[in-house]
MDTraj code that builds the backbone (N, CA, C; nanometers):
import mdtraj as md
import numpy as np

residues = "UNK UNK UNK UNK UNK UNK UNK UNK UNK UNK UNK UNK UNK UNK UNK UNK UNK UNK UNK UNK UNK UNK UNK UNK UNK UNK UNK UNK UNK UNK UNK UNK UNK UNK UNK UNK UNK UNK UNK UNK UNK UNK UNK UNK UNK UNK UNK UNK UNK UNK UNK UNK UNK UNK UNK UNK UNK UNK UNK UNK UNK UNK UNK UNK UNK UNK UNK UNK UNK UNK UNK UNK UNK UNK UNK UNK UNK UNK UNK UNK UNK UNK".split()
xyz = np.array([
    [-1.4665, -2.0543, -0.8295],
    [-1.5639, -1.9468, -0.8284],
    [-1.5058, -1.8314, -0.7473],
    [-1.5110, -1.6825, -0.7842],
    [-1.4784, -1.6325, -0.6818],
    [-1.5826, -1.4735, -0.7027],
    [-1.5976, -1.3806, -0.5966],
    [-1.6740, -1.3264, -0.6156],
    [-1.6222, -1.1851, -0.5576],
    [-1.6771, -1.0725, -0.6160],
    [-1.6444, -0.9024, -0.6213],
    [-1.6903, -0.8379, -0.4687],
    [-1.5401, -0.8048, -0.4429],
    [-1.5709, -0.7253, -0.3040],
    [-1.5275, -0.6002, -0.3293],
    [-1.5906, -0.5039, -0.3543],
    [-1.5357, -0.3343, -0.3262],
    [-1.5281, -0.2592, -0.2003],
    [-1.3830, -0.2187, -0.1739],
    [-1.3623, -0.1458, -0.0228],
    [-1.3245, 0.0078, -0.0791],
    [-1.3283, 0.0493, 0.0193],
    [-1.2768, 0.1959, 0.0267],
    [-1.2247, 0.1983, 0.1121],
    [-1.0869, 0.2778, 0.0468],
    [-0.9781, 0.2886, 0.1661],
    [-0.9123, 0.4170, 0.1889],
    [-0.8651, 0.4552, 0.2671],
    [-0.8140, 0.6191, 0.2578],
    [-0.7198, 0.6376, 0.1545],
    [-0.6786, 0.7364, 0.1445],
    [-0.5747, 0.7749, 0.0511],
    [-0.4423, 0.6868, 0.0610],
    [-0.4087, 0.7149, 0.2105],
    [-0.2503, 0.6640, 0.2255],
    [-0.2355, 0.5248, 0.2035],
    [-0.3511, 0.4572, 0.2759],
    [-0.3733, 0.2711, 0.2786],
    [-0.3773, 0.2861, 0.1000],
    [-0.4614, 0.3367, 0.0237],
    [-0.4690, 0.2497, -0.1297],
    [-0.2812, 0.2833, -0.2026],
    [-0.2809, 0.4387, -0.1760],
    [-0.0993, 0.4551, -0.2004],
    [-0.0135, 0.3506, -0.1972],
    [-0.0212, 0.3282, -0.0077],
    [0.0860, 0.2395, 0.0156],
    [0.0403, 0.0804, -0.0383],
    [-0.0536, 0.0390, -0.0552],
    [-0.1223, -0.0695, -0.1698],
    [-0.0547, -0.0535, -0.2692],
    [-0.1048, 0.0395, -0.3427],
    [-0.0602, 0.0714, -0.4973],
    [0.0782, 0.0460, -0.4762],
    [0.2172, 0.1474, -0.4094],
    [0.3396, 0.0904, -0.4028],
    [0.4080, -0.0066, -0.3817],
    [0.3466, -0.0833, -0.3081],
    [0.3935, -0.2344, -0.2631],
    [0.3384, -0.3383, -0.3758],
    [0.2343, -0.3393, -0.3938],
    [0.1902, -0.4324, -0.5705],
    [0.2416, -0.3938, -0.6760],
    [0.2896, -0.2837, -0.6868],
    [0.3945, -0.2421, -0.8339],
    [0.5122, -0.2773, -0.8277],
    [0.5873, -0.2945, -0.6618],
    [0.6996, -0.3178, -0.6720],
    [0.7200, -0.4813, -0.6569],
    [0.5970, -0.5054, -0.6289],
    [0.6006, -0.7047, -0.6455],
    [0.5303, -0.7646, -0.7859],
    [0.4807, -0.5845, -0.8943],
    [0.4304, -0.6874, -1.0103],
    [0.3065, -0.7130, -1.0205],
    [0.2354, -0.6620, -0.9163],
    [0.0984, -0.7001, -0.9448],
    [-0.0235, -0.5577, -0.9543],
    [-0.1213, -0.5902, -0.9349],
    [-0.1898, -0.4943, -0.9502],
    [-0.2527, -0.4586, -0.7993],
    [-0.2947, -0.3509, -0.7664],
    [-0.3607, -0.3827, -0.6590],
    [-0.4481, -0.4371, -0.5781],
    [-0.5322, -0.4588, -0.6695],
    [-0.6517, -0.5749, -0.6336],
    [-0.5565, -0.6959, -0.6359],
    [-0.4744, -0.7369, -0.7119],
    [-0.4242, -0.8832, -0.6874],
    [-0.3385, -0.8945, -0.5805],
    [-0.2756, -0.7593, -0.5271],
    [-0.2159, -0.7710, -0.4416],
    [-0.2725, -0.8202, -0.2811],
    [-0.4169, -0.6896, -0.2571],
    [-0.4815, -0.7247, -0.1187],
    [-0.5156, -0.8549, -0.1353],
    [-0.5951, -0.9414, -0.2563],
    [-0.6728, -1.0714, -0.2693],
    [-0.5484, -1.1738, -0.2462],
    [-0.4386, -1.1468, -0.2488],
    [-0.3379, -1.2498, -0.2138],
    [-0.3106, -1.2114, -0.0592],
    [-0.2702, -1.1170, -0.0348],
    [-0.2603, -1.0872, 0.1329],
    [-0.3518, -1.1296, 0.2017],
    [-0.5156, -1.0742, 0.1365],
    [-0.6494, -1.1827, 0.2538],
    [-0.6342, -1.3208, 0.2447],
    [-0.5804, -1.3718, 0.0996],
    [-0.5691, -1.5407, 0.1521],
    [-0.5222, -1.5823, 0.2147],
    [-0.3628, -1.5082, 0.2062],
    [-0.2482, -1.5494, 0.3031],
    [-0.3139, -1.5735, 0.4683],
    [-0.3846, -1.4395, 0.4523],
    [-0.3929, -1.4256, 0.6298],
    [-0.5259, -1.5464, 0.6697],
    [-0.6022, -1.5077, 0.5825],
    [-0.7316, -1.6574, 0.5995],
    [-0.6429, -1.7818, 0.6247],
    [-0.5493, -1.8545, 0.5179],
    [-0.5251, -1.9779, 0.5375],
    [-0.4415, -1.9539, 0.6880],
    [-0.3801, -1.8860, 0.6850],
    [-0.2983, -1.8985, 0.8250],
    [-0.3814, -1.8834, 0.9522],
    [-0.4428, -1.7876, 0.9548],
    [-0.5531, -1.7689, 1.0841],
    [-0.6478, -1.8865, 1.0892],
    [-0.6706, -1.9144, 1.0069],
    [-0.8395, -1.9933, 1.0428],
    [-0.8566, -2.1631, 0.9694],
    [-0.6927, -2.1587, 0.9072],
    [-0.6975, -2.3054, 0.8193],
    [-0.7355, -2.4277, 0.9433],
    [-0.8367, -2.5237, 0.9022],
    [-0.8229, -2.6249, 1.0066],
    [-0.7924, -2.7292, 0.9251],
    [-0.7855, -2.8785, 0.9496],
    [-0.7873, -2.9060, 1.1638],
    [-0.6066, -2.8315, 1.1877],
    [-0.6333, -2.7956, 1.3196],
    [-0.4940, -2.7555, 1.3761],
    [-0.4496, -2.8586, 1.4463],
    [-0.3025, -2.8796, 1.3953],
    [-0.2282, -2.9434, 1.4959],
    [-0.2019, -2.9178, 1.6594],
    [-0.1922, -2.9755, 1.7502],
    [-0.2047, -2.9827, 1.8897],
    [-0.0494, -2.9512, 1.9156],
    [0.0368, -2.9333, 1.8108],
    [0.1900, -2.8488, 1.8203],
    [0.1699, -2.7446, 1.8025],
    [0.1015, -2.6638, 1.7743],
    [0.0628, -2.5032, 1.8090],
    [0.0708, -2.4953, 1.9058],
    [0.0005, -2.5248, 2.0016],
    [-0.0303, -2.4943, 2.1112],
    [0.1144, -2.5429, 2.2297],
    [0.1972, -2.6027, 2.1888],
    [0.2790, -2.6477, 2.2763],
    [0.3225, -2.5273, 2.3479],
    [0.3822, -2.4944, 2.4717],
    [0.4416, -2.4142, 2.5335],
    [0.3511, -2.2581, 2.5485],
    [0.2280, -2.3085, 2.5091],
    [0.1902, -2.1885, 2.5050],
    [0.1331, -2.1081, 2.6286],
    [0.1014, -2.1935, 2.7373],
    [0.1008, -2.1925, 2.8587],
    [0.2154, -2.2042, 2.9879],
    [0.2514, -2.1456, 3.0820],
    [0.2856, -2.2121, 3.1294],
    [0.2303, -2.1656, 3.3004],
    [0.1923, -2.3001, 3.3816],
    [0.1419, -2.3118, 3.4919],
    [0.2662, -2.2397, 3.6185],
    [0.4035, -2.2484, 3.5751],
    [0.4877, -2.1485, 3.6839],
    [0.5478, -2.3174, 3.7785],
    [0.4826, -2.4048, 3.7263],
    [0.4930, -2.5522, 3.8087],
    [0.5741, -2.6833, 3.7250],
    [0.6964, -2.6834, 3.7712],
    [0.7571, -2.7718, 3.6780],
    [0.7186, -2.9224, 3.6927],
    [0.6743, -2.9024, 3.7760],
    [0.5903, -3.0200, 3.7924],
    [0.3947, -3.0938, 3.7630],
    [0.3782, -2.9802, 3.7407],
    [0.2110, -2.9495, 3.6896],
    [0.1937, -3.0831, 3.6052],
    [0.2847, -3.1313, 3.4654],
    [0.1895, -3.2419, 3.4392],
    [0.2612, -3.3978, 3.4991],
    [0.2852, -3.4073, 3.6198],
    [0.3445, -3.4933, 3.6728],
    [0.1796, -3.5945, 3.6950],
    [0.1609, -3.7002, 3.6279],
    [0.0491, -3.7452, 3.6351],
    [0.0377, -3.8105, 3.7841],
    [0.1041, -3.8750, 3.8331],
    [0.0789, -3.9185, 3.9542],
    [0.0464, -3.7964, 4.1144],
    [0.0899, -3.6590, 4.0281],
    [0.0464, -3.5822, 4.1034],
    [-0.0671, -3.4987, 4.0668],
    [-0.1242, -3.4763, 3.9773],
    [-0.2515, -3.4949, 3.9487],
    [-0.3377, -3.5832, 3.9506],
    [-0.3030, -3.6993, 3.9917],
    [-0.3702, -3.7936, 4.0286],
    [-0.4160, -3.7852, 4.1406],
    [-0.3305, -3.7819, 4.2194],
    [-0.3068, -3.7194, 4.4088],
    [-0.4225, -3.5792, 4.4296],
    [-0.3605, -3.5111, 4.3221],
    [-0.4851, -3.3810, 4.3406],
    [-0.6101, -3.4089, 4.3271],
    [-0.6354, -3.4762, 4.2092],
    [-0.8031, -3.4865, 4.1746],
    [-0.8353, -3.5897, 4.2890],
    [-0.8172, -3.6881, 4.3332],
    [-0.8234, -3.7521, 4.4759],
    [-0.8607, -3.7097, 4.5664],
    [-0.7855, -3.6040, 4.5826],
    [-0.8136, -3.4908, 4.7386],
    [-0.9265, -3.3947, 4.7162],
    [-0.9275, -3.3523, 4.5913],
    [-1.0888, -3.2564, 4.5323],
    [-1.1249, -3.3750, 4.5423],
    [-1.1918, -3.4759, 4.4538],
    [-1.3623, -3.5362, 4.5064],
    [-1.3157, -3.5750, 4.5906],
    [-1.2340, -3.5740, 4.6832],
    [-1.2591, -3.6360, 4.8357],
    [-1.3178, -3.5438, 4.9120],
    [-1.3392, -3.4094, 4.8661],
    [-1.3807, -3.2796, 4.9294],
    [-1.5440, -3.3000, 4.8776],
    [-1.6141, -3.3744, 4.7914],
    [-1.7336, -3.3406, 4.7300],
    [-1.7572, -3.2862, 4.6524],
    [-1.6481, -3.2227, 4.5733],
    [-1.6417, -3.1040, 4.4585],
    [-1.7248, -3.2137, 4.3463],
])
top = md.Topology()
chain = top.add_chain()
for i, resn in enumerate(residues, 1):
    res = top.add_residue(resn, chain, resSeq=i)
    for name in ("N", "CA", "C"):
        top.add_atom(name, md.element.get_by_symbol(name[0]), res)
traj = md.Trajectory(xyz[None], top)
């Protein structure tokens, strides 16, 4: 099923549309409706893998997931009452 979206776009955005779908063959409507999928499945496809996220942080602590020292930490917080 799919269903009719009409945008309006300035001059230069439908141009540079129009040039880039002629030179890949398509039309312009088929062109943006393939670019919004692209970007939908990539942005928002789930479930996400938990390898995205690898390295995406980093604490500055080469030692941060040393479990026995987070162990030690959370110890010393509720030993505080937190």
């Amino acid at each position: 099923m799919s269903k009719t979206l009409t945008l309006e776009l300035p001059d230069e955005v439908y141009e540079a549309t129009r040039e880039a779908a002629q030179a890949s063959g398509q039309s312009p409507e088929a062109a943006i409706a393939a670019w919004l999928s692209e970007r939908m499945e990539k942005n928002f496809s789930m479930p996400r893998g938990i390898e995205e996220f690898f390295g995406a942080w980093d604490s500055g602590d080469v030692h941060s997931a040393d479990n026995d020292r987070i162990d030690a930490d959370l110890a010393r917080e509720y030993g505080r009452g937190l």
